[in-house]
C-alpha positions as CSV (number, residue, x, y, z in Angstrom):
1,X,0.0,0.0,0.0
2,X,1.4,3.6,-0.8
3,X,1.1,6.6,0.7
4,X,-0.2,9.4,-0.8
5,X,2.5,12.0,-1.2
6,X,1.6,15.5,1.0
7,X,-0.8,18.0,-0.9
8,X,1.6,21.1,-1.9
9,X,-0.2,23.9,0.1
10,X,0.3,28.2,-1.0
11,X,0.8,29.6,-4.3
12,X,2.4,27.8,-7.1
13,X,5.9,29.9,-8.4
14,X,6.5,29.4,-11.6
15,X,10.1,28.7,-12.7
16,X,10.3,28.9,-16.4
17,X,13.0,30.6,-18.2
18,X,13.4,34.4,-17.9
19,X,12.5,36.3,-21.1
20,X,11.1,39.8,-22.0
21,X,8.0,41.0,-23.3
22,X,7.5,41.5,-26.9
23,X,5.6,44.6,-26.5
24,X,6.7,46.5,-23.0
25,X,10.7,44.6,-23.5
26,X,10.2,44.2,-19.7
27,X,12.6,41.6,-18.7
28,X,11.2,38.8,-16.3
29,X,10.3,35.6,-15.8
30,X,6.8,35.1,-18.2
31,X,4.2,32.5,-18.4
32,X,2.8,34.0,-21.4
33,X,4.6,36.1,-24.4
34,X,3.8,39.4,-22.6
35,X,3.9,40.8,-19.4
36,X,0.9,41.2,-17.3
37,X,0.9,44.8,-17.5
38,X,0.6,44.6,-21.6
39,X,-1.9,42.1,-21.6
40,X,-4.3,43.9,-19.4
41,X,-3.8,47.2,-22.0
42,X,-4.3,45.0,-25.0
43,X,-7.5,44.1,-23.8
44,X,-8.1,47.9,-24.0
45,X,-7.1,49.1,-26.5
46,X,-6.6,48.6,-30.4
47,X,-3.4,47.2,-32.9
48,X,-1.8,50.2,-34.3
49,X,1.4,52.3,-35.2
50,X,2.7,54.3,-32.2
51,X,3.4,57.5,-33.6
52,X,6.5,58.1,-31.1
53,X,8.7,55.3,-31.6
54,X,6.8,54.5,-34.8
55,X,6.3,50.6,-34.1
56,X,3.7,48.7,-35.8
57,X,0.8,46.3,-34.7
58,X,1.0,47.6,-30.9
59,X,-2.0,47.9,-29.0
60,X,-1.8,52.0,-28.3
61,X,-3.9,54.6,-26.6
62,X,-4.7,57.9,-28.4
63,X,-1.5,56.5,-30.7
64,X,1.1,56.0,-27.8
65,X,2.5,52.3,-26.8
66,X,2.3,51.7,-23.1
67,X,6.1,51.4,-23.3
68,X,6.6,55.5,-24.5
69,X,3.6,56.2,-21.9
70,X,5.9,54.4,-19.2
71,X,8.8,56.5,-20.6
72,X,6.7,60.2,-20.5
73,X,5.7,59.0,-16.7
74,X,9.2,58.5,-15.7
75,X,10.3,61.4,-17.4
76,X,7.6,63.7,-15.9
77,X,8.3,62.3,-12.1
78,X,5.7,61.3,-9.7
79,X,4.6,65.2,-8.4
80,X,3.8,65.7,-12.0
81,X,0.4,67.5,-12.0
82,X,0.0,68.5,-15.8
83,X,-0.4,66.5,-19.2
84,X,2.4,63.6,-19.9
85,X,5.0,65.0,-22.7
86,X,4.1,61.7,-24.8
87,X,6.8,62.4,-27.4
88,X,9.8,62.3,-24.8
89,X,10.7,59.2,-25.4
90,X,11.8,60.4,-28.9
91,X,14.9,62.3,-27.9
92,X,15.5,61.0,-24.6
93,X,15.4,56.8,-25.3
94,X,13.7,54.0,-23.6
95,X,14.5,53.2,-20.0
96,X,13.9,49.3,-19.8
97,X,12.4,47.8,-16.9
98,X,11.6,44.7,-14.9
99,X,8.0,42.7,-15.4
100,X,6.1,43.1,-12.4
101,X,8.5,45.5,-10.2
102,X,6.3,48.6,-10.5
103,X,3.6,46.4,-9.2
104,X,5.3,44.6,-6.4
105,X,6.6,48.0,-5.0
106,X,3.4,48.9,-4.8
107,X,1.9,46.5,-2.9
108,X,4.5,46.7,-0.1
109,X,4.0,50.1,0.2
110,X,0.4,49.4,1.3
111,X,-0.2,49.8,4.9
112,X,-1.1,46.6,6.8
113,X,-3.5,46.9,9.9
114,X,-5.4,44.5,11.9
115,X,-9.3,43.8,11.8
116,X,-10.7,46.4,14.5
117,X,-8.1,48.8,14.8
118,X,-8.2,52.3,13.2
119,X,-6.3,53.0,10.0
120,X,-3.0,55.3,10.9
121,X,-2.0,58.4,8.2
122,X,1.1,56.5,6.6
123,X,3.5,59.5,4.6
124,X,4.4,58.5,1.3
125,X,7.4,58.1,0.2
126,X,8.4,60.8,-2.0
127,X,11.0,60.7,-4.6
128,X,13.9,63.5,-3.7
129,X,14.0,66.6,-5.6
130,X,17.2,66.2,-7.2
131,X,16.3,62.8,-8.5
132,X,18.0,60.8,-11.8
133,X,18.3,57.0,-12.8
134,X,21.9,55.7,-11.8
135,X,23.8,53.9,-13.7
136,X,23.0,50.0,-13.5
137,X,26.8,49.1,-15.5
138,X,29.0,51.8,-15.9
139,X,30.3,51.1,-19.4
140,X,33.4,53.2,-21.1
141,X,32.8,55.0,-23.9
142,X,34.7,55.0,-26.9
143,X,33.9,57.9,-29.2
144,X,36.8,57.1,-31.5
145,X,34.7,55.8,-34.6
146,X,31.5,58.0,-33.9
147,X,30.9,60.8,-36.5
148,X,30.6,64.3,-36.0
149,X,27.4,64.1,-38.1
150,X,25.4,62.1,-35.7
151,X,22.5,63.9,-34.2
152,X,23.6,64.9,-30.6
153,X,21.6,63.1,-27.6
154,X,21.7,66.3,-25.7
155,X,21.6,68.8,-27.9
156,X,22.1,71.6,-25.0
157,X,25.2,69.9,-23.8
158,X,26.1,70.7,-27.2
159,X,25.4,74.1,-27.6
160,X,26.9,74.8,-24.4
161,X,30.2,73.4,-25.2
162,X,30.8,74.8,-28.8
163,X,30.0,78.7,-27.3
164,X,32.9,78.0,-24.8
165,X,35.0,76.5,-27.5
166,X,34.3,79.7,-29.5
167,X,35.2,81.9,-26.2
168,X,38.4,80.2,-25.6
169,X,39.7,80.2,-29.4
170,X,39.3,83.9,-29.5
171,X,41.0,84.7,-26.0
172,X,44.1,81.9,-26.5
173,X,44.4,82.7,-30.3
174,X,43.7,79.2,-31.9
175,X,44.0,78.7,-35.3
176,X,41.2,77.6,-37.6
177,X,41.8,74.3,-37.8
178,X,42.8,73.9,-34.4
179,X,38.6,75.2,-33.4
180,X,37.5,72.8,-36.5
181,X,38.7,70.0,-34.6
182,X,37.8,71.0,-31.2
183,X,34.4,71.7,-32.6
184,X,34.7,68.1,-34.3
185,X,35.6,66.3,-31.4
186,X,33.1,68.1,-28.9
187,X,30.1,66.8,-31.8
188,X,31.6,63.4,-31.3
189,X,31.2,63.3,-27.6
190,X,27.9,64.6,-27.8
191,X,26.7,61.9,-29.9
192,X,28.0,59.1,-27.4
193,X,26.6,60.5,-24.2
194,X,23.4,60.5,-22.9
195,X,21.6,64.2,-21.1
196,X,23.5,64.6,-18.1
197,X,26.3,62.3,-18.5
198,X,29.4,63.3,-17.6
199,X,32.4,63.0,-19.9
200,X,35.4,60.7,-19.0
201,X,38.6,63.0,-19.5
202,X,40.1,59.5,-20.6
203,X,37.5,58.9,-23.1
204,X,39.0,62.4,-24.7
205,X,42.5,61.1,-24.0
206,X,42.4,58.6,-26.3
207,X,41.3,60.4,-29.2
208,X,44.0,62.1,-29.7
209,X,45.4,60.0,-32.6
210,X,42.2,60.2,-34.4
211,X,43.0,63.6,-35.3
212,X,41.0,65.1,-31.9
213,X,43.4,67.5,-29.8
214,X,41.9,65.8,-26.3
215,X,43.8,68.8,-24.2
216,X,42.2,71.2,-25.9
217,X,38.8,69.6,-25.5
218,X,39.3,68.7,-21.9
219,X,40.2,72.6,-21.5
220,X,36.6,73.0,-23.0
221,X,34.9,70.8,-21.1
222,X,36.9,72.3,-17.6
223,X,35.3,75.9,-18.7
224,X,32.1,75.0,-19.8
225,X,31.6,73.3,-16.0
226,X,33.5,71.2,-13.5
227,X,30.4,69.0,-12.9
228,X,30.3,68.2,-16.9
229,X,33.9,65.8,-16.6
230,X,35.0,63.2,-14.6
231,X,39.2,63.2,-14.6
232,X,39.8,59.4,-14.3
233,X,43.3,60.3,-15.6
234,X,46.0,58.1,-13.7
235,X,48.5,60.0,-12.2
236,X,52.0,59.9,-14.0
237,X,53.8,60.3,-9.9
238,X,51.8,57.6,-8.9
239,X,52.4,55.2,-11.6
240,X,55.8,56.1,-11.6
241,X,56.0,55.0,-7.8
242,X,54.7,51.8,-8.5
243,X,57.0,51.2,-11.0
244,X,60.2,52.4,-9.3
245,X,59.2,50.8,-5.8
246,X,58.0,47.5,-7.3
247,X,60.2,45.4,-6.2
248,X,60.6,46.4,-2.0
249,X,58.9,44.2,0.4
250,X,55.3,44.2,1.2
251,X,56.0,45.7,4.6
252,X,58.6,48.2,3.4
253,X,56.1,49.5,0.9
254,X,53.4,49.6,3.4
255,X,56.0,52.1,5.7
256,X,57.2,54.1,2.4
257,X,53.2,54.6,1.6
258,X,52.8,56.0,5.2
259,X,55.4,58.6,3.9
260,X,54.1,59.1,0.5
261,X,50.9,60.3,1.8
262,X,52.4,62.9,4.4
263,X,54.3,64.0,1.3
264,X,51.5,63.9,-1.1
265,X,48.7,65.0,1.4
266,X,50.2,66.4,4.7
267,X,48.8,66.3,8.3
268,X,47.1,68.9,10.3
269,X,50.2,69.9,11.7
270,X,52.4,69.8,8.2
271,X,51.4,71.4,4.8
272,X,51.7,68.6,1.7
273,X,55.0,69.0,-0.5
274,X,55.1,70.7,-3.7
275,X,54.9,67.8,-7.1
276,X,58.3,68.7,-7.4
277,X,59.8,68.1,-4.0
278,X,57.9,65.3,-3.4
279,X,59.2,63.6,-6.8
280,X,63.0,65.0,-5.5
281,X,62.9,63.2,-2.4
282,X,61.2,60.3,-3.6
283,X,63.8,60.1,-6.3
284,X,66.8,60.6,-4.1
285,X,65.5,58.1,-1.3
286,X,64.6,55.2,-4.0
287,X,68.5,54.0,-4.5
288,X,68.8,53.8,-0.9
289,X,65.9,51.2,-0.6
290,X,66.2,49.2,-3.2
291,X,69.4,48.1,-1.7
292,X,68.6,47.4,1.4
293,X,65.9,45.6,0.2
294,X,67.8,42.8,-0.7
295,X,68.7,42.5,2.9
296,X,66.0,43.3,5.3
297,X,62.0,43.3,5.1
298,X,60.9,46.5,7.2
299,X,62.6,49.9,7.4
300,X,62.7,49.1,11.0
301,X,65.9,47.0,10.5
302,X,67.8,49.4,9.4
303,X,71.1,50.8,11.4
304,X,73.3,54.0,11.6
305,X,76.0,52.1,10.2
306,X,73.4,51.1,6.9
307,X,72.8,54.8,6.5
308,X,76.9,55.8,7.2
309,X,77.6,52.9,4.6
310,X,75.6,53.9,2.1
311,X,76.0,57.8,2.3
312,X,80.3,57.5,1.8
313,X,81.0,58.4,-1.8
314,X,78.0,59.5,-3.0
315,X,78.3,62.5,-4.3
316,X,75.1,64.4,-3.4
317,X,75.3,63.3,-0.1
318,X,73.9,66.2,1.8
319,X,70.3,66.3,-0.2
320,X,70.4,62.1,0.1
321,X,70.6,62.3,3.5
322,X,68.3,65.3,3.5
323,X,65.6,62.6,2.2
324,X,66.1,59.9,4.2
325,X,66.2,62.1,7.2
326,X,62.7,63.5,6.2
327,X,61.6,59.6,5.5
328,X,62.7,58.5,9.1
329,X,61.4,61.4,10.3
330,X,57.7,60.8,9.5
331,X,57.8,57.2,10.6
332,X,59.0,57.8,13.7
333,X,56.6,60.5,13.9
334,X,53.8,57.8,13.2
335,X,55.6,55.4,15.8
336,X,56.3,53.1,12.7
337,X,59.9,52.5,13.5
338,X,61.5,52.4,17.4
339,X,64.2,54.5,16.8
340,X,65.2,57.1,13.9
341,X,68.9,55.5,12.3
342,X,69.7,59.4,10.8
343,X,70.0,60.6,14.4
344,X,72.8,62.5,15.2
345,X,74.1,62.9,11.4
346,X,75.0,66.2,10.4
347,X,76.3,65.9,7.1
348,X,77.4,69.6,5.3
349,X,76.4,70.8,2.6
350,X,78.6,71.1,-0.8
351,X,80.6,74.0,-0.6
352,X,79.8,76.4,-3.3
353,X,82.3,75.8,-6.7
354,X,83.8,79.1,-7.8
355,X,82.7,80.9,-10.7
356,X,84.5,80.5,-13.6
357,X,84.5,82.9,-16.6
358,X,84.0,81.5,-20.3
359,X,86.2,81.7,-22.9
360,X,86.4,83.3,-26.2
361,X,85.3,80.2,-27.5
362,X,82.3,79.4,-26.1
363,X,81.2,83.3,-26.3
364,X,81.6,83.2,-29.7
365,X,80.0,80.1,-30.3
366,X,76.5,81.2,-28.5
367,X,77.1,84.6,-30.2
368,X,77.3,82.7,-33.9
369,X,74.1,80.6,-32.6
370,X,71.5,83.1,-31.8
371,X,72.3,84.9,-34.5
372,X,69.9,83.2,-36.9
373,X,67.5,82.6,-33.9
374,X,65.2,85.0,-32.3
375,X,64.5,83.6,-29.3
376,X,67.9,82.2,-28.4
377,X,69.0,85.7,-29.1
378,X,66.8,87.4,-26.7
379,X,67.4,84.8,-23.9
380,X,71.2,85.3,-24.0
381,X,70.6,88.9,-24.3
382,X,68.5,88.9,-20.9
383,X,70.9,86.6,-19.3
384,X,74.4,87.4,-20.7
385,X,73.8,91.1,-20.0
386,X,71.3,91.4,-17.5
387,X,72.0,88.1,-15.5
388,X,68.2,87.3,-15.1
389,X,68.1,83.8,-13.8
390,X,66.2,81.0,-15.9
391,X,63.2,80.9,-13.9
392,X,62.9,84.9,-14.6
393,X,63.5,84.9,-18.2
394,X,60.1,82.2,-18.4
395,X,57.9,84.1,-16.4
396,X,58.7,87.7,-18.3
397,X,55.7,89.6,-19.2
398,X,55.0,91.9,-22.4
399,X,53.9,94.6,-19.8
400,X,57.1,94.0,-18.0
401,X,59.1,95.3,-21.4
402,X,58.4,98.9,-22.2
403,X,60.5,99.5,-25.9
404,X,59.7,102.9,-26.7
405,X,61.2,104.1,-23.4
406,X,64.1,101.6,-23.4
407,X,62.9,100.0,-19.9
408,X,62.6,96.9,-18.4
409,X,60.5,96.5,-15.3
410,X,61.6,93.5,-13.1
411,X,61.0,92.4,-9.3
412,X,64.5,94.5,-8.4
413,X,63.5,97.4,-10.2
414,X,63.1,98.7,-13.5
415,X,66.8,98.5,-15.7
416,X,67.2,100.7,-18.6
417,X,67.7,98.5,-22.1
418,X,71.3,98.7,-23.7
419,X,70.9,98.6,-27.8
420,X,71.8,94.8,-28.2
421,X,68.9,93.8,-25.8
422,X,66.5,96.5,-27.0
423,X,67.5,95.2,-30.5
424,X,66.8,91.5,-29.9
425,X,63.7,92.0,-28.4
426,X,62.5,93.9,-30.8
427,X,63.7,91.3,-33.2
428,X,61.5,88.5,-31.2
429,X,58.5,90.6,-30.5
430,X,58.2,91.1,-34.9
431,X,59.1,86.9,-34.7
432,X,56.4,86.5,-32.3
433,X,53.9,88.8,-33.9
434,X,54.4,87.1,-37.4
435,X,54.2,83.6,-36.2
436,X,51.4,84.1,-33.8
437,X,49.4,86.9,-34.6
438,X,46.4,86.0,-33.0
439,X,48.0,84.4,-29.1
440,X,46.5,85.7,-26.2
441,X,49.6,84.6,-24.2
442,X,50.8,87.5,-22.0
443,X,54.3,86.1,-21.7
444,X,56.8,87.5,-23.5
445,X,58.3,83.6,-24.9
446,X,56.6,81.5,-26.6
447,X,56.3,77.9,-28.0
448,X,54.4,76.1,-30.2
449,X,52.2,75.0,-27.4
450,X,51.8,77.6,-24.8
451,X,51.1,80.2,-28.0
452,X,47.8,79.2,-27.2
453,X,47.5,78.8,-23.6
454,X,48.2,81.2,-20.9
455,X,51.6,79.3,-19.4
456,X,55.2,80.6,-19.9
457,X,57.5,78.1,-21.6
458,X,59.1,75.0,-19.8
459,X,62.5,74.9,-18.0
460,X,63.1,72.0,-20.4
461,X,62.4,74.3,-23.3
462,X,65.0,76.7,-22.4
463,X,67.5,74.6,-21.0
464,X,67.6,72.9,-24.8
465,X,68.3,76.3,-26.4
466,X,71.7,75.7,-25.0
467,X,72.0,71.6,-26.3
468,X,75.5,71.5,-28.7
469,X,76.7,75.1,-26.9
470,X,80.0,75.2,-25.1
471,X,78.2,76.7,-21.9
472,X,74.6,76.7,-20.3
473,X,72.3,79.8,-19.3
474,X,73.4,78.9,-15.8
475,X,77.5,79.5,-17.0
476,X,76.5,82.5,-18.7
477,X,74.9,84.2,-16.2
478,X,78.2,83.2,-14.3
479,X,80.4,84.7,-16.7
480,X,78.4,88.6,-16.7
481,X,78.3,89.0,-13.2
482,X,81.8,87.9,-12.7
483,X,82.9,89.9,-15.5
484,X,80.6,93.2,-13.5
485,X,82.7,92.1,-10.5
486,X,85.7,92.6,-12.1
487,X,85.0,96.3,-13.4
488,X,83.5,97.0,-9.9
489,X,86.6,95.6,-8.4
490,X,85.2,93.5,-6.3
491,X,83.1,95.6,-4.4
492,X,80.0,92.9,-3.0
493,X,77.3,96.2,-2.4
494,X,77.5,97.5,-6.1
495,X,77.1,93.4,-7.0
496,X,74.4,93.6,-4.5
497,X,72.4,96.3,-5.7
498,X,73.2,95.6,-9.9
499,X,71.5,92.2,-9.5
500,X,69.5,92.0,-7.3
501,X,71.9,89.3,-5.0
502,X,71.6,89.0,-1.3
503,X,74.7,88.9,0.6
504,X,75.9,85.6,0.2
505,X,76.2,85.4,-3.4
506,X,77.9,89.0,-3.8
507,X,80.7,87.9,-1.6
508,X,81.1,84.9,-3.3
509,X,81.4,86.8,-6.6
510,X,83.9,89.2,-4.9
511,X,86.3,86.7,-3.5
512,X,86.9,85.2,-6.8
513,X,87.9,88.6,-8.4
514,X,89.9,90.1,-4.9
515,X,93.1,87.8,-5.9
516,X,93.1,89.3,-9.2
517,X,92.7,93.3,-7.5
518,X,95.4,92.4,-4.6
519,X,97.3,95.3,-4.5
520,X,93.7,97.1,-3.8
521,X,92.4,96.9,-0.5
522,X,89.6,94.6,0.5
523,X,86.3,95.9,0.1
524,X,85.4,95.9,4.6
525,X,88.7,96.5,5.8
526,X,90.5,100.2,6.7
């Protein structure tokens, strides 16, 4: 005799496979070939052609699908009070949804009370304000092969962007072409993203070799609004940590992070390092642990006598122990390490090389060089005769030079302009008026690049003016205020006051001339 298997009590679930509706697209899991929602409207309502997203043989109401009527409703919000916009769904897309979520959200949200007991105000739960769909998979974009002749999806993104691409071409100066492909670039973006979504700056990145300038565009996007672009860009210092401090130890790395980020970020009680300095010390501190990496696994192994070892012969010993003591510094700070190994090492500084003249030579050679080019000509003229330093000759200003009155206004003071400087900058300033008429760059050098920016050159720039020369800018302005020490015989206050030098420097430049003026008495003696 068998026993009759246990009758299966509560709903039955159905389990068949998930699929979408062929009207609504709703995904779910379907008994039927539509979703419960579409077969209670085709019951409603006639076959037709939906005259938004122009489908045929749909069941619609007054010529809208219920998919485009689903679209206008979650366009419009749920405080909206007036008529549906039925033809959104036209420029904005259609938001897919699941089968039977709407409905199950609402029936949780009804209120469950007990036979006999009163019915209590429940407050709805209202949608915020500031309300948009989020992004369900965050998928890159790659505008590389869109066209510039697609329709834009937003077409006030569009219009935004172009009117600041127009502003910024006029104030930098930006040649035609160089606004045609902006303008090219921005349409191609346009087309790719969706109303108020923003723009990857590495999605512009990496159009650059399909003929987009992706700085330029970026400096678009940056003006038009911060909120329009997303910098994903990696950080070049960061990769170039990981790359140069791949190969410590997992703990060593964990102690140098602990001083990256005091660099990088600071505490309350220290201000974060410059790019610069932080790269400097990072640089200078890197030999030093990758060798004792091969003997220890923590920074808290390391002795006086590792540090002594490693500092004899080097040859820039004070700023190499200026880094490590920094290093040790903030990890003992942070209790990281028991005890700091650069205690009690005072290590001097390099004493300062004399200054050397140049020879015929090499004065020649420069001379014979800028000669046939403008702006080597003016930057030897600025720092052969008036001893500007590098860093000053980058950051001069067209207001700074006054021509007609043969001045030169500088941080020191205004200098009047001999006829070999006043003749090479006039020289330039025709160079730089012919080859970029239309720059809005208020610096007086120029480059290719920053001709149409507001930046003054790079220190690599200048420094290469000098590449196959007997002598750099740094030797030449060497040479002209040793050669003014000479005719001033010496004296450190005239040095002083002709170039702006502190006290340090003019003696420096005196000693090396006072041998030469011996039978003269010392400039501070009676």
């Amino acid at each position: 005799m068998t026993t009759a298997s246990p009758r299966r009590r509560g709903k039955r679930v159905y389990r068949g496979p998930a699929r979408n509706c062929e009207q609504c697209l709703a995904w779910g899991v379907l008994r039927q070939r539509l979703c419960r929602g579409c077969e209670a409207f085709a019951t409603k309502y006639p076959l037709g052609r939906c005259r938004t997203c122009a489908r045929l043989a749909v069941p619609v109401d007054d010529g809208v699908c219920r998919l485009c009527r689903r679209q206008a409703s979650l366009i419009a919000g749920p405080h909206c009070k007036t008529a549906l916009d039925l033809t959104v769904a036209a420029t904005t897309g259609q938001q897919l949804f699941l089968a039977g979520f709407s409905r199950a959200a609402r029936t949780r949200s009804k209120s469950v009370t007990s036979p006999g007991t009163p019915p209590m105000l429940m407050a709805a739960s209202a949608r915020p304000t500031g309300w948009k769909q989020p992004v369900l998979v965050d998928a890159p974009r790659d505008c590389r092969n869109a066209s510039s002749l697609d329709p834009p999806r937003d077409p006030g993104f569009l219009r935004l962007v172009l009117r600041h691409a127009d502003v910024l071409a006029e104030h930098n100066g930006w040649p035609p072409r160089t606004l045609q492909q902006v303008r090219r670039g921005l349409r191609m973006i346009a087309s790719c993203h969706e109303p108020g979504e923003p723009v990857k700056a590495s999605t512009v990145t990496v159009m650059s070799p399909h003929g987009v300038p992706g700085l330029r565009v970026l400096e678009v996007l940056f003006a038009a609004g911060n909120d329009l672009v997303v910098d994903d860009r990696t950080d070049s210092l960061t990769v170039w940590i990981d790359a140069k401090f791949a190969s410590l130890p997992p703990r060593m790395r964990d102690e140098l992070d602990a001083w990256i980020t005091v660099l990088r970020h600071g505490t309350p009680r220290r201000r974060a390092r410059p790019r610069i300095t932080a790269f400097t010390l990072l640089a200078a501190a890197h030999p030093f642990l990758t060798e004792v990496a091969d003997r220890y696994t923590t920074l808290r192994q390391i002795t006086r006598q590792d540090v002594l070892d490693w500092l004899d012969g080097r040859k820039q010993q004070a700023s190499d122990a200026h880094a490590l003591r920094d290093l040790f510094g903030v990890l003992k700070a942070q209790r990281l390490i028991f005890a700091n190994p650069l205690a009690r090492i005072h290590i001097s500084g390099r004493n300062p090389s004399t200054p050397t003249a140049l020879n015929t030579g090499a004065l020649h050679a420069i001379g014979d060089a800028a000669k046939n080019n403008p702006a080597l000509q003016t930057v030897v003229a600025l720092i052969g005769v008036h001893a500007l330093r590098p860093h000053q000759v980058r950051s001069l200003t067209l207001d700074q030079v006054d021509l007609p009155n043969q001045r030169i206004d500088l941080s020191a003071g205004r200098r009047r302009l001999d006829p070999f400087t006043a003749t090479a900058l006039a020289i330039y300033l025709d160079y730089r008026h012919q080859r970029w008429p239309d720059t809005g760059n208020p610096h007086l050098l120029l480059t290719r690049r920053t001709a149409h920016e507001r930046g003054p050159v790079s220190a690599y720039w200048l420094t290469s003016l000098f590449d196959g020369l007997l002598a750099t800018a740094a030797q030449l302005r060497e040479d002209r205020i040793l050669e003014e020490a000479r005719a001033a015989g010496g004296d450190p206050l005239h040095i002083a006051a002709m170039f702006g030098l502190t006290a340090k420097p003019a003696l420096r430049y005196a000693k090396t001339v006072w041998p030469e003026h011996s039978g003269q008495p010392s400039p501070g003696t009676q």
